[in-house]
N, C-alpha and C positions, 0 to 999 in steps of 0.2 A: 609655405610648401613649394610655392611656385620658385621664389627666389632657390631654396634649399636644389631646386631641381635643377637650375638652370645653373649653379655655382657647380655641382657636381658634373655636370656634364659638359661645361666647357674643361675642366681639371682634369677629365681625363682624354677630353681631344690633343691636349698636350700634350698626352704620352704615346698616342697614334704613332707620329712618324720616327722620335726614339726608337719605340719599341720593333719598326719596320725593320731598322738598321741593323740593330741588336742582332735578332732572330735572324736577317739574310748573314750577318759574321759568325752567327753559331752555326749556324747549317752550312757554311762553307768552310768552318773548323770539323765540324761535323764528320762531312763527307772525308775531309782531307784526311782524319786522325781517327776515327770511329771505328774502323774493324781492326788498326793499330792497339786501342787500346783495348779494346774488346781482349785482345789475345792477351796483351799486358795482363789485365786482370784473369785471365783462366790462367795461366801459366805460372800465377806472383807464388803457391804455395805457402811455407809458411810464413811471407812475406806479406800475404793478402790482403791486412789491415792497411798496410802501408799505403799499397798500391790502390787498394778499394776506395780508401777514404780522399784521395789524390782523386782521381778518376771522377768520385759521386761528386764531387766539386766543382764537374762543370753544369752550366746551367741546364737548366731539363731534367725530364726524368726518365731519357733515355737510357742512361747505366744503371739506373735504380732496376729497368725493367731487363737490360741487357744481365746485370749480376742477379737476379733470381732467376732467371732463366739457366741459367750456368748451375746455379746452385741446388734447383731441381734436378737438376744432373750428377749431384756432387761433383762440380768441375771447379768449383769455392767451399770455403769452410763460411760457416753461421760465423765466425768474428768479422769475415771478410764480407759479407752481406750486408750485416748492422753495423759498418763500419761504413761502407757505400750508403745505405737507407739515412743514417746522420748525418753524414757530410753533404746531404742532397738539398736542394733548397727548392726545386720546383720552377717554379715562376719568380722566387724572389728577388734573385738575383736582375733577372730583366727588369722587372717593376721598378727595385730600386735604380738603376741606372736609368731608366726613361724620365726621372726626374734629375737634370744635371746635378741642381742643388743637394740633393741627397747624395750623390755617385761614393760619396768616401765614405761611405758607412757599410759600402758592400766590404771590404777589405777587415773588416774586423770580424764583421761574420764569416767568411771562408775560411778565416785563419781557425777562430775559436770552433768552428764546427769540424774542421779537418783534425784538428788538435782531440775534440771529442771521438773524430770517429777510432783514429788512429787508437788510443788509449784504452777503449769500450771495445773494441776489435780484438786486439792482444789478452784484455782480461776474461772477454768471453770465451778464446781460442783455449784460453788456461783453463776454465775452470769446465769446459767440456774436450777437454784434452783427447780421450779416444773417439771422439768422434772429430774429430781436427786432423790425427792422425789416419785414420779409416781413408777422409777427403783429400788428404796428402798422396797415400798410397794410390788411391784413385785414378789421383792426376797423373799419376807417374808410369801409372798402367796403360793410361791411355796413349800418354806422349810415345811411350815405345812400342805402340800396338796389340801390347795384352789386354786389353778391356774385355772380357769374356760375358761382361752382364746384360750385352743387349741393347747398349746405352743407343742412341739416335742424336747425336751431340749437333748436326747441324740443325734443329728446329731453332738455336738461339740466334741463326744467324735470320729470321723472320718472324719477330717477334715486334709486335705493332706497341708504340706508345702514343702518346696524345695524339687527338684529333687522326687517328688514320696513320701516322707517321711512320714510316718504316725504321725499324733499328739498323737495317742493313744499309750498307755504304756503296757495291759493287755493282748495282745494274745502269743502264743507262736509263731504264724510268728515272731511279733515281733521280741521276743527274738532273737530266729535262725537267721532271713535275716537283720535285719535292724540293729542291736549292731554293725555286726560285715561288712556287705558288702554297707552300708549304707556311713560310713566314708570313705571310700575306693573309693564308686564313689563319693563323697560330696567331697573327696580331690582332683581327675585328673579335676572335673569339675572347683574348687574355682584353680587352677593350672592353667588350662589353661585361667580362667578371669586374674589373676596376671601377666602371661608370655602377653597375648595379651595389657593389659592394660599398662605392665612396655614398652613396644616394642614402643607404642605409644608417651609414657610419654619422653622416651630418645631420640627417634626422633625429639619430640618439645623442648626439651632441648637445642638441637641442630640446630632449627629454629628460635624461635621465644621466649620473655622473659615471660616465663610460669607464671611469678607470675599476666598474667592478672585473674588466677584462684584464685587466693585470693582476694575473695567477698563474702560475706553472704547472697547475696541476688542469687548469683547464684550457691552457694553449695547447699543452699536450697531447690532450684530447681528442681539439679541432683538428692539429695538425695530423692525426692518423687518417681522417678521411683522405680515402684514395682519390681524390681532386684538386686540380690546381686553383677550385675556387679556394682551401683553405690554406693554401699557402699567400696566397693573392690576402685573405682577410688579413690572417697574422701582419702580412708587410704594410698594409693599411691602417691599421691600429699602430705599428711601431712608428710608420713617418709622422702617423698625426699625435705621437707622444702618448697615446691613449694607456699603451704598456711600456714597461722598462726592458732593458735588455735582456735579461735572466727570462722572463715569459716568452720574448722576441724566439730566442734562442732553441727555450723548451718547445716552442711549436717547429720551430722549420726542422728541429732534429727528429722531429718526429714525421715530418712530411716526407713522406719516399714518393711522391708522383703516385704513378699507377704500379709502383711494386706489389704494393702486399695485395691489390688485386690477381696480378699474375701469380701470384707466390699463391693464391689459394687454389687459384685454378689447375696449375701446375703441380703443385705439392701434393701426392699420393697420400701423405702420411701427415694426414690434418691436429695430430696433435703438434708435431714439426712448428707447424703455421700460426698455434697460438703462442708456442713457445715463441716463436720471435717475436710476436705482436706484443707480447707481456714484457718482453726483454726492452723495445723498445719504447716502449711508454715508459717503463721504470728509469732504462740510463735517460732518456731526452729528462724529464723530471729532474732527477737526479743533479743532469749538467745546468736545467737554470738553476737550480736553486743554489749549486755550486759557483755559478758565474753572479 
């Protein structure tokens, strides 16, 4: 056990100063392009898939929480949500670059999950049609000042995801605390889920044959918890071969970050909230098994 402890824990001081890096180039992409795309996606209509599943593709689960926050608004359509919520990877994206040796396998996952959102976006925009069109009108009411319901459209511009982080781009806290001390704790934090989760993972290595975690029906699962520990599991299992690509896949398309937590808090009309939670565990499923 001692050795199992001691292997785990130098493997992921490894990824300490990676992951430093990472996280200070996303929060300086962040700042740079975050209330940019912010509007990108309120504005995409029925282009939203497009734009959502482009957008949830960048690391974090800042636009997962950015696009429900709109969406409790109707300021997005539901294809354009679970188009964002699939293409989103959480933490995985970072994890796997903190390991150079791994870095080219992120590249297959952004494409095949953008491809998923894109496609699962468009087919759900079809097959709930007037309420896509409703969210259409919506947008269009507001861009030219008729919005007569009441709406409160700035609370998305302060809408918190991981660790305290702010969605917004334009203060100069910002700038100051969060560029630069945000990454810093966003690293010990994503550090200590990898050391806790690699410690587990070598353990059962050494118990029992791990590949009963190669399922898609049970990555999928994992991946709904609203935390970056289960995205962080999923990418630990896929680097140590434990699962194949198709379960890899089924869990991170099901990982939205802290979305579908905002989405419940926010979402007035709590069947809404299951409807997308069922939608998305069935396409994520759906896409490993397809993949």
């Amino acid at each position: 056990m001692y050795q199992i402890f001691i292997d785990a824990l130098v493997d992921s001081l490894k990824t300490v100063p990676w992951l430093l890096v990472i996280y200070i180039g996303i929060e300086l992409l962040e700042y740079k392009l975050g209330d940019k795309i912010r509007e990108w996606v309120a504005r995409a209509g029925k282009s939203g898939p497009v734009v959502g599943a482009i957008s949830g593709a960048f690391p974090q689960c800042g636009f997962s929480v950015i696009a429900t926050a709109l969406f409790s608004e109707r300021l997005v359509t539901i294809g354009t949500l679970l188009a964002v919520y699939l293409s989103t990877s959480d933490e995985a994206i970072p994890v796997i670059m903190s390991r150079p040796e791994s870095a080219h396998l992120v590249w297959p996952i952004i494409g095949t999950k953008i491809v998923i959102g894109i496609v699962a976006g468009f087919v759900i925009d079809l097959v709930f049609k007037k309420e896509q069109n409703k969210t259409v009108e919506h947008i269009e009411a507001v861009e030219t000042g008729h919005d007569s319901k009441g709406h409160h459209h700035e609370v998305v511009i302060d809408e918190v995801a991981c660790c305290g982080h702010s969605t917004s781009c334009s203060s100069k806290k910002f700038q100051v605390k969060e560029i630069f001390w945000h990454p810093i704790l966003h690293t010990f934090n994503i550090f200590g889920f990898i050391f806790g989760i690699t410690l587990i993972l070598n353990w059962l290595l050494s118990v029992i044959d791990i590949k009963i975690f190669d399922n898609v029906f049970l990555m999928a699962l994992i991946g709904l918890i609203p935390n970056c520990a289960s995205s962080v599991s999923i990418t630990e299992l896929y680097l140590k071969n434990a699962i194949g690509f198709g379960p890899a896949i089924a869990g991170l398309s099901a990982s939205g970050g802290l979305g579908l937590l905002i989405l419940w808090r926010e979402e007035k009309n709590k069947k809404m909230f299951f409807k997308v939670l069922i939608l998305l565990y069935v396409i994520a499923v759906i896409a490993g098994i397809v993949v």
